[in-house]
Structures are given as structure tokens and as C-alpha cells.
PQR file with spaces between the fields and no chain letter, atoms N, CA, C, O and H, PARSE charges and radii, in Angstrom:
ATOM       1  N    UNK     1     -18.168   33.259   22.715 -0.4000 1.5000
ATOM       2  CA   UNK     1     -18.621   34.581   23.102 -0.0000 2.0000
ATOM       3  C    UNK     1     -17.413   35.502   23.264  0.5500 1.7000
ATOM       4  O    UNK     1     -16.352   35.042   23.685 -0.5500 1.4000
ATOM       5  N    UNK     2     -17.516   36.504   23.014 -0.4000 1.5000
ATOM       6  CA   UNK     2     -16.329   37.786   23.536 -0.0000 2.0000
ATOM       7  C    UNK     2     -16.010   38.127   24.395  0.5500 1.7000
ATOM       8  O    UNK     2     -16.920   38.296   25.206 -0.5500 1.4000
ATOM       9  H    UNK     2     -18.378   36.878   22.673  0.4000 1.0000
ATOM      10  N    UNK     3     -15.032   38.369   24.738 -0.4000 1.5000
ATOM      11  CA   UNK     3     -14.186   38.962   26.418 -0.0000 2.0000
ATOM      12  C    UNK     3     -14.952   40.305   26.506  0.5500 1.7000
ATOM      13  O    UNK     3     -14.405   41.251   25.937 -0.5500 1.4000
ATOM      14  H    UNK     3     -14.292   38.232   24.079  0.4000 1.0000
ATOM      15  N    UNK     4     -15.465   40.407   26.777 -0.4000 1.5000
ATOM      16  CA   UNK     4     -16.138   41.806   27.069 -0.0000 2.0000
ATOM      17  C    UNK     4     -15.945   42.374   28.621  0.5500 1.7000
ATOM      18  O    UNK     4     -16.069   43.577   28.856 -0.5500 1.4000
ATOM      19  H    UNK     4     -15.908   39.639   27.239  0.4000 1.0000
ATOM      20  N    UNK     5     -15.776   41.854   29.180 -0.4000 1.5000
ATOM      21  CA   UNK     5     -15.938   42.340   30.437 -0.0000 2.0000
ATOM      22  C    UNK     5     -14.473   42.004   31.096  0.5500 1.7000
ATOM      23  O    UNK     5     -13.848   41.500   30.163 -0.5500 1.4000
ATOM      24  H    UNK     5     -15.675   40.878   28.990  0.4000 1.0000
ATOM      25  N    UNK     6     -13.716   42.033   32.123 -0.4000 1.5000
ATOM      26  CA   UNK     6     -12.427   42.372   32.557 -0.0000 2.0000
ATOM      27  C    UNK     6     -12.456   41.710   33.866  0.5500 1.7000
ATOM      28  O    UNK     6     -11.467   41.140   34.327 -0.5500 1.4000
ATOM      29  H    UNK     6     -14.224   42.442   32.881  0.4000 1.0000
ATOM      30  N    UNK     7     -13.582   41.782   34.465 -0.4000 1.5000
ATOM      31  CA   UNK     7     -14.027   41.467   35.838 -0.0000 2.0000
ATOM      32  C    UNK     7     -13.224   40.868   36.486  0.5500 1.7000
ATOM      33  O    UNK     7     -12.870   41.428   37.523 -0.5500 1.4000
ATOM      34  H    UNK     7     -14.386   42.245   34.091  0.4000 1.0000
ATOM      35  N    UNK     8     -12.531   39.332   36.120 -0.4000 1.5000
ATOM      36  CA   UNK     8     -12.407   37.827   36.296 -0.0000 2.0000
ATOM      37  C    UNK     8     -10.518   38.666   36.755  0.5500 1.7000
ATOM      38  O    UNK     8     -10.036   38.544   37.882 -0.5500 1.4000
ATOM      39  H    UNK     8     -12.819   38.877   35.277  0.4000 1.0000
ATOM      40  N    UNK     9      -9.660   39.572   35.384 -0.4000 1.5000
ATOM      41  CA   UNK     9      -8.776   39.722   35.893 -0.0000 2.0000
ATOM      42  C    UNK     9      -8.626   40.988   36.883  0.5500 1.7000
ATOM      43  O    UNK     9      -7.457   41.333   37.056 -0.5500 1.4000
ATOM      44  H    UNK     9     -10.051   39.671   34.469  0.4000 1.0000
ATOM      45  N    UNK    10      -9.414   41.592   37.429 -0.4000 1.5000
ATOM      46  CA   UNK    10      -9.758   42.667   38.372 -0.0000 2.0000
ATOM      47  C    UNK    10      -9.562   41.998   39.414  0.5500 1.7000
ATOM      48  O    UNK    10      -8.681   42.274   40.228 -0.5500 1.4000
ATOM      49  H    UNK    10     -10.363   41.313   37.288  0.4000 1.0000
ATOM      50  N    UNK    11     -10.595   40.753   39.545 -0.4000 1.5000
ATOM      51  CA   UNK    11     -10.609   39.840   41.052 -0.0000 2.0000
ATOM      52  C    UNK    11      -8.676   40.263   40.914  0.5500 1.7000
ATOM      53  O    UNK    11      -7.865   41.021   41.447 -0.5500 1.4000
ATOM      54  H    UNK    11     -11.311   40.530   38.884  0.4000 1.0000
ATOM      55  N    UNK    12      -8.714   39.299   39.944 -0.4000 1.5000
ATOM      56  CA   UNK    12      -7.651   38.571   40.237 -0.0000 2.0000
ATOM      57  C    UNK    12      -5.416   39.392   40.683  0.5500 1.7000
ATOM      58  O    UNK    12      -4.358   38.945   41.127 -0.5500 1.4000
ATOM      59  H    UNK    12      -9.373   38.684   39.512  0.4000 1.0000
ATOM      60  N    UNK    13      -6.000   40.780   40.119 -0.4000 1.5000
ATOM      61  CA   UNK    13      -5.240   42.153   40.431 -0.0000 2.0000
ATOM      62  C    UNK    13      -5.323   42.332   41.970  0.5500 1.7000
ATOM      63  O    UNK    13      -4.332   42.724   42.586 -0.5500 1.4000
ATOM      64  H    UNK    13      -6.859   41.143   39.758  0.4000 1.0000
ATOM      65  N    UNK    14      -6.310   42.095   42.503 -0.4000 1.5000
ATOM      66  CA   UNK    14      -6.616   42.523   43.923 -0.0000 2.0000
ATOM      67  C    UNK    14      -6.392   41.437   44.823  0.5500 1.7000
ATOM      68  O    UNK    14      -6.244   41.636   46.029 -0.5500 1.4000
ATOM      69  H    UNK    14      -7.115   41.776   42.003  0.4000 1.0000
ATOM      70  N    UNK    15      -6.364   40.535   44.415 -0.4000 1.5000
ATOM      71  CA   UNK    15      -6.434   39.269   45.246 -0.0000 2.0000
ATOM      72  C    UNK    15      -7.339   38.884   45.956  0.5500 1.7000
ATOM      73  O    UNK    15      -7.249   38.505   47.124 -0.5500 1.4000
ATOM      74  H    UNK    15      -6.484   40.374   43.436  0.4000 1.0000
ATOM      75  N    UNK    16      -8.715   38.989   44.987 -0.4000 1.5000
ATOM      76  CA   UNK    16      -9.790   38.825   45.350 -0.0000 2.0000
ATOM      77  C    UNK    16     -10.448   37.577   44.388  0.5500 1.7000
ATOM      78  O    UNK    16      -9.955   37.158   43.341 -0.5500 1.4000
ATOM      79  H    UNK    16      -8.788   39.296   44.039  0.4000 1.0000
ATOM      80  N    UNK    17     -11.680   37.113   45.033 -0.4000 1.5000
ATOM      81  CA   UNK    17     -11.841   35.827   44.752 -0.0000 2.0000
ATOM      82  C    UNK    17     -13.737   36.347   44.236  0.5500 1.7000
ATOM      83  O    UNK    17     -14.299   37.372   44.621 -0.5500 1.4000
ATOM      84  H    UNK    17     -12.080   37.453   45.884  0.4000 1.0000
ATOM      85  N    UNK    18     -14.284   35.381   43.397 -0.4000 1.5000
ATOM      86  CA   UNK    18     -15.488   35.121   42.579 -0.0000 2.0000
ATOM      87  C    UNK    18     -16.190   35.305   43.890  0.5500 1.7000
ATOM      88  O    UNK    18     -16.899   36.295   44.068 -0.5500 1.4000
ATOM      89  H    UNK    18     -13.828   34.548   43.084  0.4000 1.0000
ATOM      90  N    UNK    19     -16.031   34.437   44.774 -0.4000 1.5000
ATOM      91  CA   UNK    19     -16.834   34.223   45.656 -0.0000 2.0000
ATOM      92  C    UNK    19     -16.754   35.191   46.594  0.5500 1.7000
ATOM      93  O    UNK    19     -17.526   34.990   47.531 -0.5500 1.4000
ATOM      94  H    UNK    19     -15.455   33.632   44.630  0.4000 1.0000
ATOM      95  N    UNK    20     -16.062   36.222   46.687 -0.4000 1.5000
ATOM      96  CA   UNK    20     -16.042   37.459   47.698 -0.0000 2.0000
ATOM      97  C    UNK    20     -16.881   38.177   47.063  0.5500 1.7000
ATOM      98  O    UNK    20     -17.705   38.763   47.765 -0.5500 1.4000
ATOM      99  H    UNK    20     -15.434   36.386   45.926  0.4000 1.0000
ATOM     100  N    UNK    21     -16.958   38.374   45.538 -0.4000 1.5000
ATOM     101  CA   UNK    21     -17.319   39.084   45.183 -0.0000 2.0000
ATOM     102  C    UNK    21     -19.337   39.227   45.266  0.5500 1.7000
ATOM     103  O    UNK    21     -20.127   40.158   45.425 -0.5500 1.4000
ATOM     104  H    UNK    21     -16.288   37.898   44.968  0.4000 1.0000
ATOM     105  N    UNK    22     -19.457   37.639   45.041 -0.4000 1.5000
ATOM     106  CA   UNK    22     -20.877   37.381   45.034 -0.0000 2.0000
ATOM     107  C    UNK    22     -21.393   37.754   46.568  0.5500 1.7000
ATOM     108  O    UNK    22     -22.537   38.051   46.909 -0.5500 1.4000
ATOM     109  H    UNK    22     -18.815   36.883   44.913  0.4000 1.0000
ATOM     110  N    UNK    23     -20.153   37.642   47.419 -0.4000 1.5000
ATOM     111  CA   UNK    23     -21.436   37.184   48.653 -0.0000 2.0000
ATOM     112  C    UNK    23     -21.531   39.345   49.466  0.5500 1.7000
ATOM     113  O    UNK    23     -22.016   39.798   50.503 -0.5500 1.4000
ATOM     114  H    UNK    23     -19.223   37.400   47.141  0.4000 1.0000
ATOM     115  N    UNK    24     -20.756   40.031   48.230 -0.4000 1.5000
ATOM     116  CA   UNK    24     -20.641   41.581   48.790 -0.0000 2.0000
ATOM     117  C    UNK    24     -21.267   41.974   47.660  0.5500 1.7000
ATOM     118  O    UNK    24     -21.395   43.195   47.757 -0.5500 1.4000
ATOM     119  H    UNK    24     -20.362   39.662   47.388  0.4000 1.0000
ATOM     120  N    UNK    25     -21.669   41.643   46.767 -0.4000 1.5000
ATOM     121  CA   UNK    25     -22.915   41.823   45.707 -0.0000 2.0000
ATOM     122  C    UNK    25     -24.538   41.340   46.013  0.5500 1.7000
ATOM     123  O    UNK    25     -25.574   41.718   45.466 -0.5500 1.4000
ATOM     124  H    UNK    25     -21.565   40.652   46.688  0.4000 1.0000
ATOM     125  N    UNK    26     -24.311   40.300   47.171 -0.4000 1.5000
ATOM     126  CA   UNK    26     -25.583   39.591   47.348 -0.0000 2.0000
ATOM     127  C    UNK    26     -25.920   38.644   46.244  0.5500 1.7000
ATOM     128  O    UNK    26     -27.090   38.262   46.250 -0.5500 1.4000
ATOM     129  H    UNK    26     -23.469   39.993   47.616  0.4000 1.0000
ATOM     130  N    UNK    27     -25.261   38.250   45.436 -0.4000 1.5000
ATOM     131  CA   UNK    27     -25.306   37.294   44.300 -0.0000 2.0000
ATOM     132  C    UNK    27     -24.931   36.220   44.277  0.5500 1.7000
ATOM     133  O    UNK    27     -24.012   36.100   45.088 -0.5500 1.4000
ATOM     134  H    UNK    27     -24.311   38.560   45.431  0.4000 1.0000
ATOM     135  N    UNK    28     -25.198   35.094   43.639 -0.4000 1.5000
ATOM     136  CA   UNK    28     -24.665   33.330   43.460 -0.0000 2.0000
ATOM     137  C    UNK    28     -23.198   33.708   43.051  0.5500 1.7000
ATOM     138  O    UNK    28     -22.767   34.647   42.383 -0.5500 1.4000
ATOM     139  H    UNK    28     -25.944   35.191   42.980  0.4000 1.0000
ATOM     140  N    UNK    29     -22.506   32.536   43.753 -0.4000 1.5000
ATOM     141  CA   UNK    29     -21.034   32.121   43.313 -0.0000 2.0000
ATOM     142  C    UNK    29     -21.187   31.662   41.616  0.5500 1.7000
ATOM     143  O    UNK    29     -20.171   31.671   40.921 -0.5500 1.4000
ATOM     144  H    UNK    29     -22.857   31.773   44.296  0.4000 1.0000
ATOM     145  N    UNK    30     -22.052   31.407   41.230 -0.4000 1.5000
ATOM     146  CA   UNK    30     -23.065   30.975   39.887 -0.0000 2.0000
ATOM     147  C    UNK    30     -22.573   32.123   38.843  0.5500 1.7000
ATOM     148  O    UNK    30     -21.712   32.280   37.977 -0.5500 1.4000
ATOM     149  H    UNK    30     -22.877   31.400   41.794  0.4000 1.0000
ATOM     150  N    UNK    31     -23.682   32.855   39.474 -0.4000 1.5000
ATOM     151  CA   UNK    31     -23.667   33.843   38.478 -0.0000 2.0000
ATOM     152  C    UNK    31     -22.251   34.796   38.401  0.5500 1.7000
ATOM     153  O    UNK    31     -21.795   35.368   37.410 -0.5500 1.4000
ATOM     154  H    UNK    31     -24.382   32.728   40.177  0.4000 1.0000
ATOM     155  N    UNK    32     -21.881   34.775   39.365 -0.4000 1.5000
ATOM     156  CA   UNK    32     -20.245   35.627   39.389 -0.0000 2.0000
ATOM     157  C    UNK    32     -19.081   34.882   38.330  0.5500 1.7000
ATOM     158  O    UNK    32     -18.399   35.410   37.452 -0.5500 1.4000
ATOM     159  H    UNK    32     -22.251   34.311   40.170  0.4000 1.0000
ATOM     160  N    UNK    33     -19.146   33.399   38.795 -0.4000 1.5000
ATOM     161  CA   UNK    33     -18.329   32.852   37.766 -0.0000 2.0000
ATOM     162  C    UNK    33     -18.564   32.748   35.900  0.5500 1.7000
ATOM     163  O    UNK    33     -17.648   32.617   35.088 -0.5500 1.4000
ATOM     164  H    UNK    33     -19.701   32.970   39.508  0.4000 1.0000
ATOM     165  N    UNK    34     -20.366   32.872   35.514 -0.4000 1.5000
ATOM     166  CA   UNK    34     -20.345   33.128   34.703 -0.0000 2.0000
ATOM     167  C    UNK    34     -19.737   34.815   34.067  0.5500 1.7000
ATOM     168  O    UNK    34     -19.172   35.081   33.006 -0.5500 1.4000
ATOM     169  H    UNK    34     -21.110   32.978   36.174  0.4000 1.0000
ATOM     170  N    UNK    35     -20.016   35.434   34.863 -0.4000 1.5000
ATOM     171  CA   UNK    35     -19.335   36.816   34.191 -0.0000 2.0000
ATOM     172  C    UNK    35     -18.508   36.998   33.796  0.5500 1.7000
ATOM     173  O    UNK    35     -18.257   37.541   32.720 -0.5500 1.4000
ATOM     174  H    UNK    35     -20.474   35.218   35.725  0.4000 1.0000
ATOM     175  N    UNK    36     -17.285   36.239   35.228 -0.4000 1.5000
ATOM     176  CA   UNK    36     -15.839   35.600   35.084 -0.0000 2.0000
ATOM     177  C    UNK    36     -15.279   34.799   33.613  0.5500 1.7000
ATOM     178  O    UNK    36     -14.216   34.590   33.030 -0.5500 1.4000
ATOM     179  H    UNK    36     -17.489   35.798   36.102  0.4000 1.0000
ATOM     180  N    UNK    37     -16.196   34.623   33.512 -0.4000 1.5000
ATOM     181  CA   UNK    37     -15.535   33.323   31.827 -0.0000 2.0000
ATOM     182  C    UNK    37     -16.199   34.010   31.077  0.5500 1.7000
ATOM     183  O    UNK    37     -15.958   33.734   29.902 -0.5500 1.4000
ATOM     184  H    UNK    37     -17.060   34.793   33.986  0.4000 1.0000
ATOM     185  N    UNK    38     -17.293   35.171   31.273 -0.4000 1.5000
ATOM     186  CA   UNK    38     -17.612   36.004   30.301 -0.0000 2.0000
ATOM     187  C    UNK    38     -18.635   35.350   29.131  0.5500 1.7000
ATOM     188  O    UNK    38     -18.858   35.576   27.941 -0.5500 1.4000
ATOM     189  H    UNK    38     -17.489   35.395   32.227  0.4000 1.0000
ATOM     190  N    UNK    39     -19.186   34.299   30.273 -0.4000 1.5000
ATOM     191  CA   UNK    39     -20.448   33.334   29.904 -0.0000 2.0000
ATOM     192  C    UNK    39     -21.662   34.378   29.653  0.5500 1.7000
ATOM     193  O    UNK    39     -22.380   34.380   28.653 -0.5500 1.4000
ATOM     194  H    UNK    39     -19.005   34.116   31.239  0.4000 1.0000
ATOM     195  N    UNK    40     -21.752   35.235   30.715 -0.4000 1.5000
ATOM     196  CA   UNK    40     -22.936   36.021   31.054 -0.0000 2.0000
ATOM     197  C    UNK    40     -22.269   37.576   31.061  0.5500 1.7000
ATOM     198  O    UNK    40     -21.089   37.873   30.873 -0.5500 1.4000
ATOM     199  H    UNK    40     -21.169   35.234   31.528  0.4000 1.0000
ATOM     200  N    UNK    41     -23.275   38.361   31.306 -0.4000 1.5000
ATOM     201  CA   UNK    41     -22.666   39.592   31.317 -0.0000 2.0000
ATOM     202  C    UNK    41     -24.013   40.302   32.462  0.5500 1.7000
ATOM     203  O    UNK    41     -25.244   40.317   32.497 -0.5500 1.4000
ATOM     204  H    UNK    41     -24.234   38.119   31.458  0.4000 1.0000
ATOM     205  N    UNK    42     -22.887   40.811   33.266 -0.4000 1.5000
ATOM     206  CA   UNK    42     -23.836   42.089   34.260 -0.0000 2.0000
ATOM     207  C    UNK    42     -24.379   42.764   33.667  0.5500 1.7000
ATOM     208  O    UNK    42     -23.998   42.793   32.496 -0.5500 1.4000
ATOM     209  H    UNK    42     -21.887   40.799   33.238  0.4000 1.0000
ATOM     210  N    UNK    43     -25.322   43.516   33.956 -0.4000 1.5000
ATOM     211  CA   UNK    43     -25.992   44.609   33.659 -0.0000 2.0000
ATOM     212  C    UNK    43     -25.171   46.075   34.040  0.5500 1.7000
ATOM     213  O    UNK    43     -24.170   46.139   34.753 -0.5500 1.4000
ATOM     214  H    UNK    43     -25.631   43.492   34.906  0.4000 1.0000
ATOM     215  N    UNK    44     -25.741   47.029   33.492 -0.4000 1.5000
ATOM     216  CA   UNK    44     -24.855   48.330   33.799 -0.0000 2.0000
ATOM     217  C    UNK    44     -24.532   48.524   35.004  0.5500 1.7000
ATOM     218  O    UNK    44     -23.406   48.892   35.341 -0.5500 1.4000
ATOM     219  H    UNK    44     -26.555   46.977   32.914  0.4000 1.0000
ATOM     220  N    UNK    45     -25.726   48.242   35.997 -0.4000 1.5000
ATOM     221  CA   UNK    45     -25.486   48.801   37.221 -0.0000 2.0000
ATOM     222  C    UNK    45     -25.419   47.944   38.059  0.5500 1.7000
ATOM     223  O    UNK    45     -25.710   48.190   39.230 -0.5500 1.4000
ATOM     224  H    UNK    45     -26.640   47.943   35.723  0.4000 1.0000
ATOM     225  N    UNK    46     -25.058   46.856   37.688 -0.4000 1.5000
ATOM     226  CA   UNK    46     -24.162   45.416   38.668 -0.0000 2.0000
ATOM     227  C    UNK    46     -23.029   46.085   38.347  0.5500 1.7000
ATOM     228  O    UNK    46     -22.492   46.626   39.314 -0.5500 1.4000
ATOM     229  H    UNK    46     -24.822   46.656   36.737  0.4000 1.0000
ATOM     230  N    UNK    47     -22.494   46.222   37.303 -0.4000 1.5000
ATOM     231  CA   UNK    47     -21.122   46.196   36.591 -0.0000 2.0000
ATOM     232  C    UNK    47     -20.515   48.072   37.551  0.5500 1.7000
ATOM     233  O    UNK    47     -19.369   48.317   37.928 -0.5500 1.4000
ATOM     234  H    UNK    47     -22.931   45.783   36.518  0.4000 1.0000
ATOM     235  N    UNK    48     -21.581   48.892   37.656 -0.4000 1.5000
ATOM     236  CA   UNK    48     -21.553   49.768   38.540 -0.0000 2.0000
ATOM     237  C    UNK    48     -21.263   49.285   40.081  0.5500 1.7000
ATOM     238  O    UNK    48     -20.406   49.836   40.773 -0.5500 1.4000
ATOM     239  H    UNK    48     -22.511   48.694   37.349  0.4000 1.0000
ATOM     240  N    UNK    49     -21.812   48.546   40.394 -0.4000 1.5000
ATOM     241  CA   UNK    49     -21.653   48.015   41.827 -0.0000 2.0000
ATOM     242  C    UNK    49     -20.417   47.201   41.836  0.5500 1.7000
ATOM     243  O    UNK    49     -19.582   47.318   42.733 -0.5500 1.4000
ATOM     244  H    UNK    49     -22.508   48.098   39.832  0.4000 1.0000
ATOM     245  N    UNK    50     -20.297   46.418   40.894 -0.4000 1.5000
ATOM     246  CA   UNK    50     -18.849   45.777   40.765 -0.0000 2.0000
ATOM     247  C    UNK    50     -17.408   46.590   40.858  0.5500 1.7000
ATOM     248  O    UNK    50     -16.414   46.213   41.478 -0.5500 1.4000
ATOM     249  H    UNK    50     -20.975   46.324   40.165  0.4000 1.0000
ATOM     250  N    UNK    51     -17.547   47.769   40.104 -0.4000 1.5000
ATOM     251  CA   UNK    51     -16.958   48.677   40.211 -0.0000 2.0000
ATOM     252  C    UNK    51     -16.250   49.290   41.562  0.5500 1.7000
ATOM     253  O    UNK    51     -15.167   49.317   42.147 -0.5500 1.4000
ATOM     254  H    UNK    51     -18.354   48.076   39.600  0.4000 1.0000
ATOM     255  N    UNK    52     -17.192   49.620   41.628 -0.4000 1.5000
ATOM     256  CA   UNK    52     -17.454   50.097   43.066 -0.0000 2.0000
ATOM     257  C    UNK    52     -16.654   49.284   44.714  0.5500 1.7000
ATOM     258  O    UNK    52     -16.009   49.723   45.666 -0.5500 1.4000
ATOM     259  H    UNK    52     -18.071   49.598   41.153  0.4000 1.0000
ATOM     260  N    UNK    53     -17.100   48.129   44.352 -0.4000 1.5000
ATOM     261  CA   UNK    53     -16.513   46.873   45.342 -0.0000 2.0000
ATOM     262  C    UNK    53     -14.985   46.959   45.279  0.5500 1.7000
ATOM     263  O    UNK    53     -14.073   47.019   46.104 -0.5500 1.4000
ATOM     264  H    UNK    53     -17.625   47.772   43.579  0.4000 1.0000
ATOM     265  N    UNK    54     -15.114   46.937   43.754 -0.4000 1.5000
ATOM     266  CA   UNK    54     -13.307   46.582   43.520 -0.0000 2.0000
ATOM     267  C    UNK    54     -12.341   47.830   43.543  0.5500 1.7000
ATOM     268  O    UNK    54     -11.127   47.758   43.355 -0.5500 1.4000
ATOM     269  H    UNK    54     -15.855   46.888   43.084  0.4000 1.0000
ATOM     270  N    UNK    55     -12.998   48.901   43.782 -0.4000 1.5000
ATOM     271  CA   UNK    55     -12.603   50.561   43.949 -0.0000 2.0000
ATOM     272  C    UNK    55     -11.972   50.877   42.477  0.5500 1.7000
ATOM     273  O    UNK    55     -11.023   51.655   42.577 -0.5500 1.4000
ATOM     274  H    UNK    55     -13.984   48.960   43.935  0.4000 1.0000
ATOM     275  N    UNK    56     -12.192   50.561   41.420 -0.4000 1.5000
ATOM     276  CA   UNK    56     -11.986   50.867   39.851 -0.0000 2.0000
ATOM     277  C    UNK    56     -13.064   51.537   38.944  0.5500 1.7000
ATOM     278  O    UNK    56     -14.282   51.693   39.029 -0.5500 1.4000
ATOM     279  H    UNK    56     -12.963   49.929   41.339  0.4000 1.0000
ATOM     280  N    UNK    57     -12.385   51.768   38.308 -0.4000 1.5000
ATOM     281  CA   UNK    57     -13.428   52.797   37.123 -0.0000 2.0000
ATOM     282  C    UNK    57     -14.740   51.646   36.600  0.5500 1.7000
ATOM     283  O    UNK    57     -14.547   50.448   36.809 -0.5500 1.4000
ATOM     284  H    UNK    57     -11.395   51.641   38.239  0.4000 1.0000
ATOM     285  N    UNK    58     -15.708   51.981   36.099 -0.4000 1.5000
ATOM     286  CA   UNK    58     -16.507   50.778   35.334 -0.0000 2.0000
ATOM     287  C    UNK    58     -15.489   50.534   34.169  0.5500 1.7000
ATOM     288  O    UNK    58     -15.199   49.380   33.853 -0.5500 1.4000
ATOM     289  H    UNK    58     -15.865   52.953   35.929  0.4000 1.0000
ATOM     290  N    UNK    59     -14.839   51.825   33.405 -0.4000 1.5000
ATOM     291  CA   UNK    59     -14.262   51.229   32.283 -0.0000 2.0000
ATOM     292  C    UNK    59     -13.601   50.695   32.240  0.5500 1.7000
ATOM     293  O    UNK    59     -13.510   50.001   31.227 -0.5500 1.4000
ATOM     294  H    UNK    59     -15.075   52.762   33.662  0.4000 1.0000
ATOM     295  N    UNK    60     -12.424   50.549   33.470 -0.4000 1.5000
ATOM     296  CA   UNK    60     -11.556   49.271   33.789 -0.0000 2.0000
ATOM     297  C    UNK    60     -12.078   48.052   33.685  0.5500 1.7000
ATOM     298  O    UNK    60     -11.220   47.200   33.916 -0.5500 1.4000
ATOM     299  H    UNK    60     -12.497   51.112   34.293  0.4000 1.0000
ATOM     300  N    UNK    61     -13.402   47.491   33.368 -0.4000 1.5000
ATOM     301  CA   UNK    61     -13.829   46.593   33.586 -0.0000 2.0000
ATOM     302  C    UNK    61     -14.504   46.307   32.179  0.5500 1.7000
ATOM     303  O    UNK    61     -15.131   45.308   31.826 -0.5500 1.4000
ATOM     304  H    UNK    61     -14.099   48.184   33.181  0.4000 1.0000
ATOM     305  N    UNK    62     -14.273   47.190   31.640 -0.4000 1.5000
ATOM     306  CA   UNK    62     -14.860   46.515   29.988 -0.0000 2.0000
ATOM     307  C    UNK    62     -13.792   46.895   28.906  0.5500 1.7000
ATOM     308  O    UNK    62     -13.143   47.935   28.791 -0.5500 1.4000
ATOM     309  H    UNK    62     -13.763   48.001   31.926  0.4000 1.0000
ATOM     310  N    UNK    63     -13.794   45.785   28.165 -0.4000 1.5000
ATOM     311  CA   UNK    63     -12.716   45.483   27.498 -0.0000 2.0000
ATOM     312  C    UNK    63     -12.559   45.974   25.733  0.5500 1.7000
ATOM     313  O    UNK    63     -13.049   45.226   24.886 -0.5500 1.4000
ATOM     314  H    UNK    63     -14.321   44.940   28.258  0.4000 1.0000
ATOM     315  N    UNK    64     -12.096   46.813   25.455 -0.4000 1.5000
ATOM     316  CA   UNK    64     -11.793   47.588   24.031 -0.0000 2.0000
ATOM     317  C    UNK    64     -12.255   46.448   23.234  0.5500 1.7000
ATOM     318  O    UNK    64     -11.862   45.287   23.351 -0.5500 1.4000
ATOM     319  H    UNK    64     -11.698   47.420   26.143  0.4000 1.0000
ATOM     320  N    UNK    65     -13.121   46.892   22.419 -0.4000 1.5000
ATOM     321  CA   UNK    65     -13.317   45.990   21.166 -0.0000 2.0000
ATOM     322  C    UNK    65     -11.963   46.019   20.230  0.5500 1.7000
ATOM     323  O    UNK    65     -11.200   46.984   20.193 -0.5500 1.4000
ATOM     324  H    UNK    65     -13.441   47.835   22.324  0.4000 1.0000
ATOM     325  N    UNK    66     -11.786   44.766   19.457 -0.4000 1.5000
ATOM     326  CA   UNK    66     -10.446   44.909   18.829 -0.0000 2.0000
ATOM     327  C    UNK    66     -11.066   45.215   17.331  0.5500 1.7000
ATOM     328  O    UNK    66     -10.302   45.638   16.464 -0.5500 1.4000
ATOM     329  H    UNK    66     -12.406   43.982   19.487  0.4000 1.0000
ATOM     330  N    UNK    67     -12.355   45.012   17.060 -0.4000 1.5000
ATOM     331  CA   UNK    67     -12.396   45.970   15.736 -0.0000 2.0000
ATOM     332  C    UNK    67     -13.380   47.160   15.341  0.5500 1.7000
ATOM     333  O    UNK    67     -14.598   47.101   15.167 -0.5500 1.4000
ATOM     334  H    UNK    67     -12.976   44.668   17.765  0.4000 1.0000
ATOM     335  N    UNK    68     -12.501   48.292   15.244 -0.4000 1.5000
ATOM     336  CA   UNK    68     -12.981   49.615   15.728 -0.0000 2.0000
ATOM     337  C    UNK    68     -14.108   50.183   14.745  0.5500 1.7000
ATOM     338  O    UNK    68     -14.422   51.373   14.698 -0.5500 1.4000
ATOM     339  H    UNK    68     -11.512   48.341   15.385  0.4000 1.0000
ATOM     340  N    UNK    69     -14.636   49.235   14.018 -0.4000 1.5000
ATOM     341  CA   UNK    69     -15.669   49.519   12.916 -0.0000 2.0000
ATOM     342  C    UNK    69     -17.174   49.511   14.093  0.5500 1.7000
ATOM     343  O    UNK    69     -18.161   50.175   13.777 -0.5500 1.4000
ATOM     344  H    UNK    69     -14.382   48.268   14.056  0.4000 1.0000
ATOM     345  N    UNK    70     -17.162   48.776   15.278 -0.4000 1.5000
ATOM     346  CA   UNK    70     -18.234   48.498   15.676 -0.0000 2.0000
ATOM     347  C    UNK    70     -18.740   49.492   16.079  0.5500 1.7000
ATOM     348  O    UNK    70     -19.876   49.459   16.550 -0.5500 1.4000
ATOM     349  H    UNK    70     -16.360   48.237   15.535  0.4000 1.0000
């Protein structure tokens, strides 16, 4: 699957952890780590709330496609 999402190194800029993140989202340590490996993907407005938590842009959190035809 594609890196799409940034999330995993955001935690990891802040010195914040998967599991902080789930339990200030109200979400599984589960589902946070899939986002993290970019198994799964949030929805807009998780990825809004994620945002938000981590005090960053949403677009900081999604990752440039590397081929610009898409």
C-alpha cells in the first residue's frame, strides 16, 4: 500500500506516541497503529481531528504523491 498519510512521523516529531493519540481521539491503539504503517487510512475528518491534536496543518499529514500524473 502507499505512504499516504505522515501521521506515524508527526507522532514521532512531537514525541508523541500511537497510543496518546488513540486514547485523545477516543479510538483503539488498533486502529491508530494501522494508520501509522499506513495499513488503513482515516477519514477526512479523523485526519482533521488528528490534525488538530498534533497542532499541524492536515496537509502536513498527507504525503505528495511522487507521480504527478495522478
Amino acid at each position: 500500500m502507499a505512504q499516504l498519510n505522515r501521521i506515524k512521523l508527526a507522532l514521532v516529531e512531537q514525541g508523541k506516541t500511537g497510543r496518546w493519540l488513540a486514547e485523545e481521539l477516543g479510538k483503539s491503539a488498533c486502529t491508530v497503529s494501522k494508520w501509522c504503517s499506513n495499513t488503513a487510512q482515516p477519514d477526512l475528518k479523523t485526519l482533521a481531528l488528528i490534525a488538530q491534536c498534533l497542532n499541524v496543518r492536515v496537509s502536513d499529514l498527507i504525503n505528495e504523491p511522487k507521480d504527478r500524473s495522478m
